[in-house]
Backbone as numpy.savetxt, mean C-alpha at the origin, in Angstrom:
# Nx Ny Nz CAx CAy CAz Cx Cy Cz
-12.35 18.54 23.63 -11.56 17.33 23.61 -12.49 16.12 23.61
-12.62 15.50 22.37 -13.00 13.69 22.60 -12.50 12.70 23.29
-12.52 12.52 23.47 -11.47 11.25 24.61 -12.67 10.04 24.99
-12.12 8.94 24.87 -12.85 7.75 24.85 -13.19 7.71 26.51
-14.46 8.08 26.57 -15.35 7.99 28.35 -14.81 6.78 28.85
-14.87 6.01 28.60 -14.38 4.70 29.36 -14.19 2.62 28.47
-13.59 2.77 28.73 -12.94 1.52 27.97 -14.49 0.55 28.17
-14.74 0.14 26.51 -16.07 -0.58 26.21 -17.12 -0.11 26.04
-16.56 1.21 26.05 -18.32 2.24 25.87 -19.13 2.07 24.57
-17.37 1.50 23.44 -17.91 1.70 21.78 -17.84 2.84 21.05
-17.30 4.18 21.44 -16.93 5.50 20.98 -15.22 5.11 21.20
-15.12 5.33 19.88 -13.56 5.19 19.44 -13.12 6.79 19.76
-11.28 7.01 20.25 -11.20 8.07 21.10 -10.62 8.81 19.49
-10.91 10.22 19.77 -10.09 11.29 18.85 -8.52 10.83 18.19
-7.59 9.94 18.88 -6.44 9.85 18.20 -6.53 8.62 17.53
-7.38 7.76 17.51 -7.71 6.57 16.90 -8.28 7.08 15.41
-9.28 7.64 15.67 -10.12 8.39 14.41 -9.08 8.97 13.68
-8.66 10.06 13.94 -7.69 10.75 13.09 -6.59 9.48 12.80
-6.11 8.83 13.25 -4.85 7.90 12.72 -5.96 7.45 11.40
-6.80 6.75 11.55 -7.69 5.57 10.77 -7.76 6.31 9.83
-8.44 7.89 9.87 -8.49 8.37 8.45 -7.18 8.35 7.87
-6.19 9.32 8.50 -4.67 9.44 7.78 -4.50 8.42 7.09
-4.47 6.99 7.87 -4.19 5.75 6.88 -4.88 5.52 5.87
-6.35 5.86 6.25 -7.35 5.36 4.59 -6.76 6.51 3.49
-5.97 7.23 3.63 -5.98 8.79 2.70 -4.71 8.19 2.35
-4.11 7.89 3.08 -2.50 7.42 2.52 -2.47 5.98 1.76
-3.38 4.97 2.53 -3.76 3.80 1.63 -4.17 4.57 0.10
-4.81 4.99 0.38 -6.12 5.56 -0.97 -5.20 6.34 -1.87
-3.92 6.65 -1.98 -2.75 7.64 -2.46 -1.90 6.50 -3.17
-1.62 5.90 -2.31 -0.88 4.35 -2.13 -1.49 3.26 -3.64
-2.96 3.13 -3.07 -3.87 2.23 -4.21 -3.87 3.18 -5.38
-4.05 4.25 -5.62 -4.52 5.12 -6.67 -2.80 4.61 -7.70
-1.92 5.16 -7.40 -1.07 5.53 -7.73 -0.50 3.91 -8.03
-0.68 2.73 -7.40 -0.07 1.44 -7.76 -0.86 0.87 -8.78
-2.19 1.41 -8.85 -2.64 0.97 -9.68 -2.67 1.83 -11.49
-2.43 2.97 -11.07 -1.66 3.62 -12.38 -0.14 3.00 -12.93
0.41 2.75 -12.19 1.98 2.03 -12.04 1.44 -0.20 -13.02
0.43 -0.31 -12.45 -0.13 -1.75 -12.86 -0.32 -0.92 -14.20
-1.27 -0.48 -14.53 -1.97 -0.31 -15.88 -1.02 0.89 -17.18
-0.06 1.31 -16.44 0.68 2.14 -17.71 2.07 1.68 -17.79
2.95 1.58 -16.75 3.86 1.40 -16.36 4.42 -0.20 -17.15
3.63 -0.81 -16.24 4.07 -2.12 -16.03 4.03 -3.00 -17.94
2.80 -2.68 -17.90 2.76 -3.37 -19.69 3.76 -2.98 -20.81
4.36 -1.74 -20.17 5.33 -1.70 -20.96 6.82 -1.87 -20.93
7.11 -2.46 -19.59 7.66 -3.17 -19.25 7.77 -4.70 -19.82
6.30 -5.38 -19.44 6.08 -6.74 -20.11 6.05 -6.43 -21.65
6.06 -5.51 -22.29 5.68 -6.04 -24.16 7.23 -5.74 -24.37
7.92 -5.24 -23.53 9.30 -4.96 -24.36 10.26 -5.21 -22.99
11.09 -6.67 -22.77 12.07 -6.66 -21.66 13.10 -5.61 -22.34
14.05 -5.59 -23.21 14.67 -4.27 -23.21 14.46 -2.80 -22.88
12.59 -2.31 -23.22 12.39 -1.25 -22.18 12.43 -1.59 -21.15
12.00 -2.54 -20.65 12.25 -2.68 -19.03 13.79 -2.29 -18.62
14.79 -2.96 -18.90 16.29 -2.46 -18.43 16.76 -1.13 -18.65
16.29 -0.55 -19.41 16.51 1.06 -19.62 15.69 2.10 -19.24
14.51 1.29 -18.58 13.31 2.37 -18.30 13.68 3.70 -17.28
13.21 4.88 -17.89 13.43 6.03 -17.05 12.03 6.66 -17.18
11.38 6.84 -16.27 10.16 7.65 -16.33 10.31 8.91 -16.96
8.95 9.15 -17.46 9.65 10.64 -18.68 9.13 11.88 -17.88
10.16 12.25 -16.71 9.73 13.18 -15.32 11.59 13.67 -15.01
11.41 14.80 -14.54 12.99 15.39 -14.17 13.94 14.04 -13.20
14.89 13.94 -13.51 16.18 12.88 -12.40 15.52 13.28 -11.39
15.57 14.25 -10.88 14.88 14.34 -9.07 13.64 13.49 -8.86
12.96 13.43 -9.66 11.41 13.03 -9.55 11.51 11.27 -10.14
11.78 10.38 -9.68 11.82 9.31 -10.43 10.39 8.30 -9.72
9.78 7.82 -10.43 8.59 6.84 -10.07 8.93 6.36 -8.38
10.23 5.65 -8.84 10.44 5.12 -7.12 10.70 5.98 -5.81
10.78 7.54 -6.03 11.07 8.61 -5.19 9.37 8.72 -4.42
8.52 8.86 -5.39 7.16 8.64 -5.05 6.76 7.53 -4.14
7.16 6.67 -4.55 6.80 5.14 -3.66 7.42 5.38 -2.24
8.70 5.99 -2.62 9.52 5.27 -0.98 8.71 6.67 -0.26
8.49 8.05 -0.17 7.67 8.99 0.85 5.89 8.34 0.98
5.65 7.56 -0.46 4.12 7.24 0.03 4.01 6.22 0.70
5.26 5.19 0.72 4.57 3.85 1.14 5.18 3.66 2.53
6.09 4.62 3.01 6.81 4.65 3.83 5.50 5.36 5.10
5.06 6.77 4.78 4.11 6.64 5.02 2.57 6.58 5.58
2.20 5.65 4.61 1.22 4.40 4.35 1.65 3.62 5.68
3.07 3.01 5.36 3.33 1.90 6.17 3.63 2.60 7.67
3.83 3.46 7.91 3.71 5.01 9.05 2.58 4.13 9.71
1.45 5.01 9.26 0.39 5.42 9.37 -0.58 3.89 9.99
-0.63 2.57 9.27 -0.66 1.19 9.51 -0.48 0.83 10.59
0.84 1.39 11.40 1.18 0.50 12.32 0.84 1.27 13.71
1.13 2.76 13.36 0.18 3.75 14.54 -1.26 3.00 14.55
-1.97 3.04 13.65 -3.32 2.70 13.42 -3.89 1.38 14.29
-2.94 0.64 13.57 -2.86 -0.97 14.22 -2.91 -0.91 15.77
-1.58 0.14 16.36 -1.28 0.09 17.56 -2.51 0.87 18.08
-3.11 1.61 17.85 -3.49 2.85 18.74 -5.52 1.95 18.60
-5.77 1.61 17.62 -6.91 0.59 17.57 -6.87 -1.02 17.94
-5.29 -1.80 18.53 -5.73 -3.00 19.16 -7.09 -3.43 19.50
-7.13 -2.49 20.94 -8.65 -3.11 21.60 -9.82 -2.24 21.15
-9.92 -1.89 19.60 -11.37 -1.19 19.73 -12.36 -2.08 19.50
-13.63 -1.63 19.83 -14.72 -2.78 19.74 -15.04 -3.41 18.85
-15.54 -4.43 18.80 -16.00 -4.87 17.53 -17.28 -4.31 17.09
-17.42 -3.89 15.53 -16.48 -4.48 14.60 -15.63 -3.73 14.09
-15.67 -2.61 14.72 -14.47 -1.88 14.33 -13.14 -2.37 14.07
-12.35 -2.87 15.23 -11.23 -3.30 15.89 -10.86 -4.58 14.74
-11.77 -5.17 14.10 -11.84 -6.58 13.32 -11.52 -5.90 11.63
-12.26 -4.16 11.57 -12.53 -4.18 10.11 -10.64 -3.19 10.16
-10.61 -3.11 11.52 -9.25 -2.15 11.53 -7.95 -2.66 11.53
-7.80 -4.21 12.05 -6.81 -4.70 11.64 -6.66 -5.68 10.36
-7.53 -5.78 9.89 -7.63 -6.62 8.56 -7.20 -5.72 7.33
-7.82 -4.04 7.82 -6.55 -3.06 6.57 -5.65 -2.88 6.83
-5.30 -3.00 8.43 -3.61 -2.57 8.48 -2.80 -3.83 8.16
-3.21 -5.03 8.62 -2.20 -6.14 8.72 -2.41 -6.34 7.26
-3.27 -6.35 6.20 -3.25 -6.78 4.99 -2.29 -5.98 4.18
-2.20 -4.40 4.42 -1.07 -3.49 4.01 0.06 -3.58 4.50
0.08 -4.29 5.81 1.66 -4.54 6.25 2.09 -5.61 5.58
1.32 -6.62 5.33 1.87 -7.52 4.51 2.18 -7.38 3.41
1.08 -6.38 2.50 1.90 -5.73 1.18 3.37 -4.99 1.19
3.23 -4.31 2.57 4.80 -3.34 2.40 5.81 -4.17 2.47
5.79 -5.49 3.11 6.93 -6.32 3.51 6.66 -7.13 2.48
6.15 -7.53 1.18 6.51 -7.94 0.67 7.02 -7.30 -0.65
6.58 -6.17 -1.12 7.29 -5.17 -1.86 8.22 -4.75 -1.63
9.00 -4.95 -0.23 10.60 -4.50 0.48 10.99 -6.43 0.06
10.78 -6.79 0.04 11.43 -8.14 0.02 10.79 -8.69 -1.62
10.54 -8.51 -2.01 10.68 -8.82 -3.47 10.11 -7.94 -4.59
9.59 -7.11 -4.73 8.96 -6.23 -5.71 10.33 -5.10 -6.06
10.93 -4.53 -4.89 11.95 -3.08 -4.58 13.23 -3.82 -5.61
13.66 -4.69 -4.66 14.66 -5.42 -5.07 14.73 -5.99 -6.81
13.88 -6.48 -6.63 13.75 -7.57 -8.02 13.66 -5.87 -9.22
12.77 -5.11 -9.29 12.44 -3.86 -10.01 13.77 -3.05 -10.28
14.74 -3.16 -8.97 15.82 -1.96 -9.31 16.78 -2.50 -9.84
17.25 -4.21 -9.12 18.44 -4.36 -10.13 18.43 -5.20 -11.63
17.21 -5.92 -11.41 17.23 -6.85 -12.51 16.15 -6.24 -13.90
15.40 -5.45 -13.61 14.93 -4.97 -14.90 14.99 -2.94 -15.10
15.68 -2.30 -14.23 16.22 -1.27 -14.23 17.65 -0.89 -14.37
18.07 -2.22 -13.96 19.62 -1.96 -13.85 20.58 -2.77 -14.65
21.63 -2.74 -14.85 22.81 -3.43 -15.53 22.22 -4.93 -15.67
22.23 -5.22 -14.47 22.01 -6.84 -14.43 20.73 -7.42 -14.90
19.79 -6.87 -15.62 19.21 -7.31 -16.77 19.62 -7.23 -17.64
20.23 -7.13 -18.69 21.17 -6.63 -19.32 22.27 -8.33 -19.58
22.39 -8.51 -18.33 23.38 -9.47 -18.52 22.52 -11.34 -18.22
20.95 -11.24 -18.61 20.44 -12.33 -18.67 19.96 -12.14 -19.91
19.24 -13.39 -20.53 19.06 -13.65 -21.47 17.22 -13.21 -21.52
17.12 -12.90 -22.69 15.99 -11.89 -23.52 14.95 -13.06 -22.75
14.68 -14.22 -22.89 13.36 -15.27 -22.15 13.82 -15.04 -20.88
14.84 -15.26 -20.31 14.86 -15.41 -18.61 14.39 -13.66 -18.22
14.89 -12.62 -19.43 14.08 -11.88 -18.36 12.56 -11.45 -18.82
11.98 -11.52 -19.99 10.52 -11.82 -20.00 9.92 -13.02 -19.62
10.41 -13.88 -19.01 9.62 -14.73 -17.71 9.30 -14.04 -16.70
10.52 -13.01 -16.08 10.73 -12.50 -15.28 9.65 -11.77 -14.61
9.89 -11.01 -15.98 8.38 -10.02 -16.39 7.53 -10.52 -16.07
6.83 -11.46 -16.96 5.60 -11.86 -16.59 5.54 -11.94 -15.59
6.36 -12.58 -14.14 6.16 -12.89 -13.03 5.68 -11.84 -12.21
6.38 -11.03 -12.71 6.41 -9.63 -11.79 5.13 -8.95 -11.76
5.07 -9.21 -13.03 3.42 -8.32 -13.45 2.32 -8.83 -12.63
2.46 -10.47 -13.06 1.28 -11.11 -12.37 1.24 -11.32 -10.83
2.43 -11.73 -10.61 2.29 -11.09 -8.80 1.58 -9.67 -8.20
1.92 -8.75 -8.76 1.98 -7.74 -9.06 0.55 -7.05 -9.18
-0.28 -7.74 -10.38 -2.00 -8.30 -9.71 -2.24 -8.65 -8.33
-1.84 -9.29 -7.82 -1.99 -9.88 -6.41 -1.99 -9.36 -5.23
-0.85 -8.28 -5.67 -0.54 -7.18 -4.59 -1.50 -6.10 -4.62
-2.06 -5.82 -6.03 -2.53 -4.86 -6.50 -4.14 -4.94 -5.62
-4.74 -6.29 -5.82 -5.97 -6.62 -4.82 -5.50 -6.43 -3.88
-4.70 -7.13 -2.97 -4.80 -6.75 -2.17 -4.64 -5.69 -0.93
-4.03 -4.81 -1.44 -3.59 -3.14 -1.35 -5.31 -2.53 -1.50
-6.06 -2.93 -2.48 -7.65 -2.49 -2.73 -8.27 -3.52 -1.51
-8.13 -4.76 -1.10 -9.03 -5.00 0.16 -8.61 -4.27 1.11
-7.21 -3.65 1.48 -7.03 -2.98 2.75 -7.29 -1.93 2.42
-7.33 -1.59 1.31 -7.92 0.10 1.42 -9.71 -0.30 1.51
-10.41 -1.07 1.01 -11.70 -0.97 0.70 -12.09 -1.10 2.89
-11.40 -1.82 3.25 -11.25 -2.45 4.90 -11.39 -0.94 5.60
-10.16 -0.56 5.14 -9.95 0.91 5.89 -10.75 1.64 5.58
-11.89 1.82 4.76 -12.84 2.41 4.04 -13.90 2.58 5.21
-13.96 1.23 5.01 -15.19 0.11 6.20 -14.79 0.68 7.57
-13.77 0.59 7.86 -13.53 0.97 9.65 -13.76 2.72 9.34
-13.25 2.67 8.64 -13.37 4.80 8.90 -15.02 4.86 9.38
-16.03 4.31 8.36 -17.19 4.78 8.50 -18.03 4.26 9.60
-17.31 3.31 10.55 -17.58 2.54 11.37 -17.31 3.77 12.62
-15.94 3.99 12.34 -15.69 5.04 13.55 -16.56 6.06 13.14
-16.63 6.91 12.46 -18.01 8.03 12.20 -18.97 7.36 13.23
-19.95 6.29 12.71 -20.81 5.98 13.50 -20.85 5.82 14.46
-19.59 5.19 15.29 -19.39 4.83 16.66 -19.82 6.62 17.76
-18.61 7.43 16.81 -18.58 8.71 17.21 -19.46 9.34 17.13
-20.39 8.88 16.66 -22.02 9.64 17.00 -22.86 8.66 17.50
-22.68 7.86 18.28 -23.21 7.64 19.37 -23.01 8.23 20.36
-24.21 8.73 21.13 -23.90 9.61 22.69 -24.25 8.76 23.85
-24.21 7.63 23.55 -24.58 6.36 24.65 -24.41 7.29 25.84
């Protein structure tokens, strides 16, 4: 059993470590996969708003793009907030490189639940694109896409962060102070 000897020693405890990796593996699942979604997905969305309103991934009804998202990012976003919680007080710089990936991915998940989910299912998947006009919804598009960049960095600084703290805890954990 690892168990953190005593608060300030600088050896991060066994359930900290294991959370931090889970999250970098689920971030790293999370980034891989949004960024396939940016570079295949999405452009073809933006070169054609009518594919966008009819788009069906070419994968069985059970398996749809967004079935993937909601078990990975759900989670991702799991995994973040254990992480967050269970590393509050670790030392620096751990504790600094550990909440800058979780809080930067919490801010991605809450803003992909509040405008990415929403905006994706009804207005360029669903009926109600359909019932705007061909520019209002390739504005749309564009918007989406290029936000969409934005999210895309920054989903890669919290994973590159969570990268940084994992190898931080390694090191910590081989110290035998």
């Amino acid at each position: 059993m690892h168990e953190q000897p005593h608060p300030g020693s600088g050896r991060p405890r066994t359930f900290l470590h294991g959370m931090l990796f889970l999250f970098a593996a689920a971030i790293g699942i999370e980034a891989g996969a949004g960024l396939f979604t940016t570079v295949v997905v999405f452009p073809v969305w933006a070169g054609s708003p009518e594919a966008a309103t009819g788009f069906r991934p070419g994968v069985p009804y059970y398996l749809e793009e967004g079935d993937f998202f909601m078990f990975s990012s759900s989670l991702a976003a799991l995994a973040s907030i254990v992480t967050l919680v269970a590393g509050w007080r670790a030392p620096a710089p751990l504790g600094r490189w550990l909440r800058m990936a979780t809080i930067s991915f919490l801010i991605v998940a809450v803003w992909s639940a509040a405008y990415f989910v929403p905006i994706q299912d009804t207005t360029f998947k669903g009926a109600a694109g359909l019932k705007i006009s061909r520019e209002e919804l390739a504005a749309g598009l564009q918007r989406f896409v290029a936000l969409n960049y934005v999210r895309q960095l920054v989903i890669l600084f919290a994973f590159g962060a969570a990268l940084h703290a994992l190898g931080l805890s390694y090191r910590m954990r081989g110290n035998k102070e």
